[in-house]
C-alpha positions in Angstrom: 0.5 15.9 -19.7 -2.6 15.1 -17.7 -2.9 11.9 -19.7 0.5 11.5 -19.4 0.2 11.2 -15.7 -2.4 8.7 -15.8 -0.3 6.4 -17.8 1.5 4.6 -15.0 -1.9 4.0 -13.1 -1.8 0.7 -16.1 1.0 -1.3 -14.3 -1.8 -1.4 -11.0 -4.2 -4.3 -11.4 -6.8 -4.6 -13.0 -4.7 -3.6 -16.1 -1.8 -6.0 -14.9 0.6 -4.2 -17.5 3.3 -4.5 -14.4 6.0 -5.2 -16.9 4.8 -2.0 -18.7 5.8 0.1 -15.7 9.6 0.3 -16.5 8.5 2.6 -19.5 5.5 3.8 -18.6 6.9 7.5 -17.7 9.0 7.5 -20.9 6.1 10.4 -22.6 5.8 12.1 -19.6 9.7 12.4 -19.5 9.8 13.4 -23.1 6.8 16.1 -22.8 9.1 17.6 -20.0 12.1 18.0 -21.7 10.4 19.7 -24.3 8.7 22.4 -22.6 10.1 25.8 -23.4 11.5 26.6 -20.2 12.1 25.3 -16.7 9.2 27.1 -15.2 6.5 25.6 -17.9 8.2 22.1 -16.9 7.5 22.8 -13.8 3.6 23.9 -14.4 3.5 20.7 -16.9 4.9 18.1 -14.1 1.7 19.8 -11.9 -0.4 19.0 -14.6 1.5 15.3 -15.0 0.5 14.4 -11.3 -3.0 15.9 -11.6 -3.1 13.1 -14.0 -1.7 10.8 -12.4 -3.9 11.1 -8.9 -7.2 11.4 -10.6 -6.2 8.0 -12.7 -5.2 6.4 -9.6 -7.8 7.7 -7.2 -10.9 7.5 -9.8 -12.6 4.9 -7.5 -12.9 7.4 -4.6 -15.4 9.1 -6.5 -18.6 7.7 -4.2 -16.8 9.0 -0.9 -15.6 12.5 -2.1 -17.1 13.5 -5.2 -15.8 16.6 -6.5 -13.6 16.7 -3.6 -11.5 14.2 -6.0 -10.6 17.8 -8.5 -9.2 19.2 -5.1 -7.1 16.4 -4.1 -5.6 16.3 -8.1 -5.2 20.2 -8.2 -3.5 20.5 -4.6 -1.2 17.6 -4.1 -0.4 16.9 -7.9 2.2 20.3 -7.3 4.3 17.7 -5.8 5.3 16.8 -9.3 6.5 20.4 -10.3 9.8 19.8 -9.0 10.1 16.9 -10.7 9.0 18.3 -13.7 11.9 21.3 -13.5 14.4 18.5 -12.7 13.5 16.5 -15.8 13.8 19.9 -18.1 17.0 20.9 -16.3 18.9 17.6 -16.4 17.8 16.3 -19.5 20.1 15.3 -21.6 22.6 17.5 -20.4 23.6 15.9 -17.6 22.9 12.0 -17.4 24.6 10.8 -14.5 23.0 13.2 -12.4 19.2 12.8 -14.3 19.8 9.4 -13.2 20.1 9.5 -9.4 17.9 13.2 -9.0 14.6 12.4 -10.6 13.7 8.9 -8.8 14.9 10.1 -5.8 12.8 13.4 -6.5 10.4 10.8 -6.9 10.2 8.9 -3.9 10.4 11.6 -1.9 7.2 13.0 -3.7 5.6 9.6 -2.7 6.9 9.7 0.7 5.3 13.2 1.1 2.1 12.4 0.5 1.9 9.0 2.2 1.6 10.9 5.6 -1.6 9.5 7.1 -2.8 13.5 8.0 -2.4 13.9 3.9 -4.4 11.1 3.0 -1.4 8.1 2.9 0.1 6.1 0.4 -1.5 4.8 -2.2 -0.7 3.8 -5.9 3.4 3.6 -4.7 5.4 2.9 -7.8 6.9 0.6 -6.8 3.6 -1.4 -5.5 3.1 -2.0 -9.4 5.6 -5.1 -8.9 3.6 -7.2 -6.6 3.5 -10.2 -9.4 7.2 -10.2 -9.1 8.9 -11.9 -6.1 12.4 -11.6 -7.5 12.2 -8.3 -8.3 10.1 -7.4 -5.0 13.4 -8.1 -3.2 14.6 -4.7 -3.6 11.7 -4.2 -0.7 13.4 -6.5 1.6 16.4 -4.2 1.1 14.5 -1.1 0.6 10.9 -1.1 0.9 9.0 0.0 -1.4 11.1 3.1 -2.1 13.8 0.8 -3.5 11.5 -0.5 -6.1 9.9 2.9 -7.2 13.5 4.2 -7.1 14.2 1.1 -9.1 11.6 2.0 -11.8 11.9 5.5 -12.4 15.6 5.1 -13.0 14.7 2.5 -15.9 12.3 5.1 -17.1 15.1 8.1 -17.2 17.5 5.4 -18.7 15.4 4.7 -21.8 14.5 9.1 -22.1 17.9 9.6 -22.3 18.2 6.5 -24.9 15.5 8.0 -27.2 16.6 12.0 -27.0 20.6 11.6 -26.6 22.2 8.9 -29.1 25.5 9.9 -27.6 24.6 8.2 -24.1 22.4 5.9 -25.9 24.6 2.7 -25.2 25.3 3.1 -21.4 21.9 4.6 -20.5 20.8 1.2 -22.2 23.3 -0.7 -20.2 22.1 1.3 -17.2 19.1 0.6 -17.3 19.5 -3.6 -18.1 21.6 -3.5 -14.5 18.9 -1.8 -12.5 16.3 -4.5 -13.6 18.8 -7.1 -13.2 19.2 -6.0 -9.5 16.3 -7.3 -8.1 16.7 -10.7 -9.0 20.6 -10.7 -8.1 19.2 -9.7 -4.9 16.5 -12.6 -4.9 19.1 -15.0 -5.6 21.2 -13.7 -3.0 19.1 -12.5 -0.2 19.5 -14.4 3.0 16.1 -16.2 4.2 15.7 -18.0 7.9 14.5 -21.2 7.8 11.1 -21.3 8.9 10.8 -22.8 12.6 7.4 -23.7 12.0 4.0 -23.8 10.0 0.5 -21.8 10.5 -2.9 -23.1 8.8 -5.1 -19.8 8.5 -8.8 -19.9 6.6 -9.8 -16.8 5.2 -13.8 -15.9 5.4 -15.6 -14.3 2.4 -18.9 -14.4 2.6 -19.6 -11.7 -0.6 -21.8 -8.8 -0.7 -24.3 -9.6 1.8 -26.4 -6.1 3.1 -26.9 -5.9 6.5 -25.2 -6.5 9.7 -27.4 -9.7 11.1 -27.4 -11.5 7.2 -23.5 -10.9 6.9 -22.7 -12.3 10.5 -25.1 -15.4 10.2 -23.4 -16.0 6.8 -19.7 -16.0 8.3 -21.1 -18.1 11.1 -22.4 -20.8 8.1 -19.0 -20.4 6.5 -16.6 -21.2 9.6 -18.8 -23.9 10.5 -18.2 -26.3 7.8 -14.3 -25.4 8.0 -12.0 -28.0 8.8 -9.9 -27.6 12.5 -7.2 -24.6 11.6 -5.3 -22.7 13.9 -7.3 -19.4 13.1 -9.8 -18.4 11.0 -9.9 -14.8 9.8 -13.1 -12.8 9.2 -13.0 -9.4 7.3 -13.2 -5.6 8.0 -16.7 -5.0 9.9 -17.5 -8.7 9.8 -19.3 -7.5 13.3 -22.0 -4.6 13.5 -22.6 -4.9 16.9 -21.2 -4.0 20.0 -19.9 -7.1 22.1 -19.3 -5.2 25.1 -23.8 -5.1 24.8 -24.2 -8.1 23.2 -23.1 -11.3 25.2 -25.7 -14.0 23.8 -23.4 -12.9 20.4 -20.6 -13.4 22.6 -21.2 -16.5 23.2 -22.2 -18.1 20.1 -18.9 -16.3 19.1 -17.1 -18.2 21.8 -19.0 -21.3 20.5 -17.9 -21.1 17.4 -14.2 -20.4 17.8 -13.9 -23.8 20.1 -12.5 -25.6 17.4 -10.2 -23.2 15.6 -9.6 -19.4 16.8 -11.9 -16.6 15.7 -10.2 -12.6 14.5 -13.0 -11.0 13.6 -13.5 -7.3 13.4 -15.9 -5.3 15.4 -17.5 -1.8 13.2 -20.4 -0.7 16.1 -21.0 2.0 18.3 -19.8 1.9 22.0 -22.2 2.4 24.8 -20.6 6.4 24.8 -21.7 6.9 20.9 -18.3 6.3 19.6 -17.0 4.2 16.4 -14.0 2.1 16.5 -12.7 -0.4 14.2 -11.5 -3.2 16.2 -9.6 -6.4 15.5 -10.6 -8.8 18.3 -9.5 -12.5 19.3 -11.4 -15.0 20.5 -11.1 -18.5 21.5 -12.5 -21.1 23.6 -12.9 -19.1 27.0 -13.9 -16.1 24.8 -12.2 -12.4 24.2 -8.5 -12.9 24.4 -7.7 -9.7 22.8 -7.9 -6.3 20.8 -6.3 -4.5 18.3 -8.1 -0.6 17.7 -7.4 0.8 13.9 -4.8 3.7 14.0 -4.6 5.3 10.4 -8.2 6.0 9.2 -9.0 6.8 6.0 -10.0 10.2 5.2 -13.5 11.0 4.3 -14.3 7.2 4.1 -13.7 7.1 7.7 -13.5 10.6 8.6 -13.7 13.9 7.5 -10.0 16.1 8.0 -11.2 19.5 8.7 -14.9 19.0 9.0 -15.6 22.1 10.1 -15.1 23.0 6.8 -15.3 19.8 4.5 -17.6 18.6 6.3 -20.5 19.4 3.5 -19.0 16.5 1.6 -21.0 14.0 3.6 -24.1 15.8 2.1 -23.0 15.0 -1.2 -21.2 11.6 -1.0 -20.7 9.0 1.2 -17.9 10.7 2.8 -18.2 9.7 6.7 -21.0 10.6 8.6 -19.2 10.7 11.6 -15.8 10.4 12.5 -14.3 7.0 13.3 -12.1 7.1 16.7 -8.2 5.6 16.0 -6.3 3.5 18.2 -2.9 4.6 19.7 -0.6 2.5 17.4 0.5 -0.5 15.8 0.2 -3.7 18.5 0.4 -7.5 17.9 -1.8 -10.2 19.5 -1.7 -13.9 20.8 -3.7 -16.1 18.1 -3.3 -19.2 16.3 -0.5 -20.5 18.8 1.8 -17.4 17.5 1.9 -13.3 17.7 -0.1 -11.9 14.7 0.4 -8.1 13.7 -3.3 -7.4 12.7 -3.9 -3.8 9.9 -7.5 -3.1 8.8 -8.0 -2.3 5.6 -5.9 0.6 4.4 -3.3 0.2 7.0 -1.7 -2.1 4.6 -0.5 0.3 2.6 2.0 2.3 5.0 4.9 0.4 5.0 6.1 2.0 8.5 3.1 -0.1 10.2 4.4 -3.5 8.7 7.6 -2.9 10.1 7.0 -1.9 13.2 4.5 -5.0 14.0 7.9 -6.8 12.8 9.9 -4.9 15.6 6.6 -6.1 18.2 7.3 -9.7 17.2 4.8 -10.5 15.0 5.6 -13.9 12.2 2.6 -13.3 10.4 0.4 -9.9 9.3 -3.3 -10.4 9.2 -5.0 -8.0 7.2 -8.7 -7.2 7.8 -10.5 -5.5 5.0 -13.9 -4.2 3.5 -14.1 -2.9 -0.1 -17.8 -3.3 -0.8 -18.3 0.3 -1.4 -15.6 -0.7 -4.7 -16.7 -3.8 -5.4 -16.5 -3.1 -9.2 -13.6 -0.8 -9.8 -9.6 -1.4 -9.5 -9.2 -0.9 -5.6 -9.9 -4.6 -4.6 -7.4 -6.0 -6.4 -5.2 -3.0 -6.0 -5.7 -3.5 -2.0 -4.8 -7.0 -1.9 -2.0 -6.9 -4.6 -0.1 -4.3 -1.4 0.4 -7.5 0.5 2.8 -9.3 -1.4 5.0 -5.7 -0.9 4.3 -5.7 2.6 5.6 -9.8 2.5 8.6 -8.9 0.8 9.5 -5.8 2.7 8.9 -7.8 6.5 10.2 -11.3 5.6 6.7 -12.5 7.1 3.9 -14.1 5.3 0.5 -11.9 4.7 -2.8 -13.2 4.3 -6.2 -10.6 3.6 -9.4 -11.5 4.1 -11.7 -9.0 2.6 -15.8 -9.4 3.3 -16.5 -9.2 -0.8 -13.0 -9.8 -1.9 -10.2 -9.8 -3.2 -8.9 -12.4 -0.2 -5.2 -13.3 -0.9 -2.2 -15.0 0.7 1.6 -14.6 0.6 4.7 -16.0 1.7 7.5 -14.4 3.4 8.8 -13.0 -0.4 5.9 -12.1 -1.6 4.8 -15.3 -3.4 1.6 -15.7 -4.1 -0.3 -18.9 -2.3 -3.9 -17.9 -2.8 -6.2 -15.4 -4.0 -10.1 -14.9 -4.3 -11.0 -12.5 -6.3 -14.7 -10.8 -5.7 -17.0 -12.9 -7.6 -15.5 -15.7 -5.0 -18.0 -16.9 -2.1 -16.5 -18.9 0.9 -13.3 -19.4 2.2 -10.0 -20.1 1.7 -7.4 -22.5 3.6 -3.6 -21.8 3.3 -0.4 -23.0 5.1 1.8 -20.5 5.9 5.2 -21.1 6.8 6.6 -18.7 9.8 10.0 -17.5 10.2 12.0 -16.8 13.6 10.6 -14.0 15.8 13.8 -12.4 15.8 14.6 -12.8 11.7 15.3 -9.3 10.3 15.1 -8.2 6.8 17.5 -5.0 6.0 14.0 -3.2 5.7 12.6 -4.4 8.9 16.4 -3.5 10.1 17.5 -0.1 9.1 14.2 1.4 8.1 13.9 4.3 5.5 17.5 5.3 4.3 16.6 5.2 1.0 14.5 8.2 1.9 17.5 9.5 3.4 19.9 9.0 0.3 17.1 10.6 -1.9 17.0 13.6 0.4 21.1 13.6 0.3 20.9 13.3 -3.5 18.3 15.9 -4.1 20.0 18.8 -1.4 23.5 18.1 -3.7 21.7 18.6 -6.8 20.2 21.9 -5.6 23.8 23.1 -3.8 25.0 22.1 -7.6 22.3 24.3 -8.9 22.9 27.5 -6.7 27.0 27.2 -7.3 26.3 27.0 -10.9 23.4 30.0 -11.3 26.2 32.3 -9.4 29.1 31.8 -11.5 26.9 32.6 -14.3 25.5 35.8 -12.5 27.4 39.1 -14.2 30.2 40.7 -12.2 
């Protein structure tokens, strides 16, 4: 079962077996439904997402070391329940295997995609990214609607394999649930765009040290042609402007032509450490976005009173990062942008709400030198193209080593440097209406809803069913 578990982990990049994903839980399925009894599904489904979290979080390894064990062994319970369900509904009742266990399933993701928990990462249905028509079950349903999309292809083929008696419709089930998304592409209402956005995208690579990395963005900006904003990654500044106004300045200098976000990772005058997205054009600072969701250990340390040895022992923070107050847009490149750094790209309630704020582009900042040579680059940047699809705005990255990408408002892909790239990269985007809605941006997250609905009439099924078989 633990290998099981890290069998879906192939659909994320690098593997790019996305297509893979819609079968991917087919032996984890099957090694649930043959455990003995209920209660050692429920201990194998722990073991399953054990699996699955050290697969999918392997490259944390330099920032938490062993820590990694603890995150498998506590938050891969979240699995158990599925694991009874699987045992308990399979084969004897389809219909209801069906709707219960991906709705058990995205409610386990939307567990632990809480920022205090750690957030979301490795989503189901993030595995799609490659696939605009099939992302527009995001636009519908965020990311839920997809994951909820490819479990239920994954319980369609179980039941296909164990149960030739529901062999034909589960079949026939499953062919209309991956014929959804692009019915939904096809259909899906899009706003004409009102106007367009030319945005460069700085990568200078893996240069060490705050002075050498700045004087390289500097080289790379100045040999762009006139855009209306170029981007510069996570930590792109190691000082603190508020101290520094001869960098100010050359700053200021340097964003006369086309608009400057760069990204300011220094320690305030009081000691402190923010991560700041800040604008600046001709007549200097214009504005600032502070990061809200940090990411734990990397950027600080939940409970370090008592975790707090992992810094010894890793590169876990050595001192807690101070978050903003919440999500914000700013004036730059002529239109609102709604800026994330880095991780905040992957909660999907952040996207929205810069939507709500008025934002026709996100700008994601990011910084994933530490994993230059592992899966969570491209992993990183692939989230984009779900946050595009769910928001109905274009995204762009621009990562300091890569990956740097680009996408339209479904999720299309327009560029992409990967992290052997050096330099930058020059895209048009086209921008919707301020006030253009998808159903996502809309209504929010009812498919969390329905799953909660579908999983407390499962369990009222359960109880009413345990007592009529009680004696007496």
């Amino acid at each position: 079962m633990l290998a099981a578990g890290a069998l879906p982990v192939l659909a994320f990049p690098r593997p790019e077996l996305d297509w893979a994903a819609w079968a991917l839980l087919v032996p984890g399925l099957l090694g649930l439904r043959a455990a003995p009894t209920a209660r050692e599904a429920a201990v194998r489904g722990w073991w399953f997402g054990g699996g699955f979290l050290i697969a999918a979080l392997y490259w944390t390894i330099p920032n938490i070391g062993p820590g990694l064990l603890l995150v498998a062994a506590v938050f891969g319970v979240l699995w158990a329940p599925w694991g009874w369900a699987a045992r308990t509904l399979l084969p004897a009742r389809p219909a209801a295997a069906m709707l219960v266990l991906p709705s058990l399933w995205v409610l386990n993701e939307y567990a632990r995609s809480w920022h205090k928990l750690g957030g979301p990462w490795a989503l189901l249905g993030a595995t799609q990214w490659r696939h605009p028509a099939v992302l527009a079950l995001a636009a519908l349903g965020g990311v839920w609607l997809v994951g909820f999309a490819v479990v239920a292809v994954n319980t369609a083929l179980t039941l296909a394999i164990i149960d030739r008696r529901v062999r034909a419709p589960a079949l026939a089930t499953a062919l209309a649930v991956v014929l959804a998304g692009p019915l939904t592409y096809a259909v899906l209402h899009r706003p004409r765009p009102e106007r367009t956005m030319t945005v460069a995208l700085v990568q200078p690579g893996v240069v060490h040290g705050p002075a050498a990395r700045l004087a390289a963005e500097e080289r790379i900006t100045a040999g762009l042609p006139r855009v209306d904003l170029v981007v510069w990654g996570e930590s792109s500044v190691g000082f603190d402007l508020a101290r520094s106004p001869d960098l100010r300045a050359r700053l200021t200098a340097l964003a006369a032509r086309s608009e400057l976000l760069v990204n300011e990772d220094a320690r305030d005058a009081r000691g402190r450490i923010s991560k700041s997205s800040i604008v600046i054009g001709a007549n200097g600072i214009r504005g600032r976005y502070v990061k809200t969701r940090l990411v734990p250990f990397g950027e600080y340390i939940p409970l370090r009173p008592v975790l707090g040895w992992l810094a010894h022992i890793s590169r876990a923070a050595g001192q807690d990062r101070v978050p903003g107050t919440g999500a914000e847009t700013l004036a730059a490149g002529g239109t609102r942008i709604g800026p994330l750094v880095c991780f905040e790209s992957a909660f999907p309630d952040l996207g929205r709400a810069l939507v709500r704020k008025g934002a026709r582009v996100i700008v994601v900042q990011s910084a994933t030198s530490t994993f230059q040579d592992s899966w969570a680059p491209p992993q990183h940047a692939s989230l984009a193209a779900v946050r595009a699809a769910e928001t109905g705005r274009p995204v762009v990255q621009a990562a300091l080593t890569g990956v740097s990408a680009a996408f339209d408002a479904q999720g299309r892909r327009l560029a992409w440097a990967d992290t052997d790239a050096r330099g930058a990269v020059v895209v048009t985007l086209a921008l919707p209406p301020a006030g253009a809605r998808t159903p996502f941006a809309r209504y929010g997250d009812y498919v969390i809803f329905v799953a909660l609905a579908v999983t407390a009439a499962e369990l009222s099924v359960t109880v009413v069913r345990r007592r009529r078989t009680l004696p007496g």
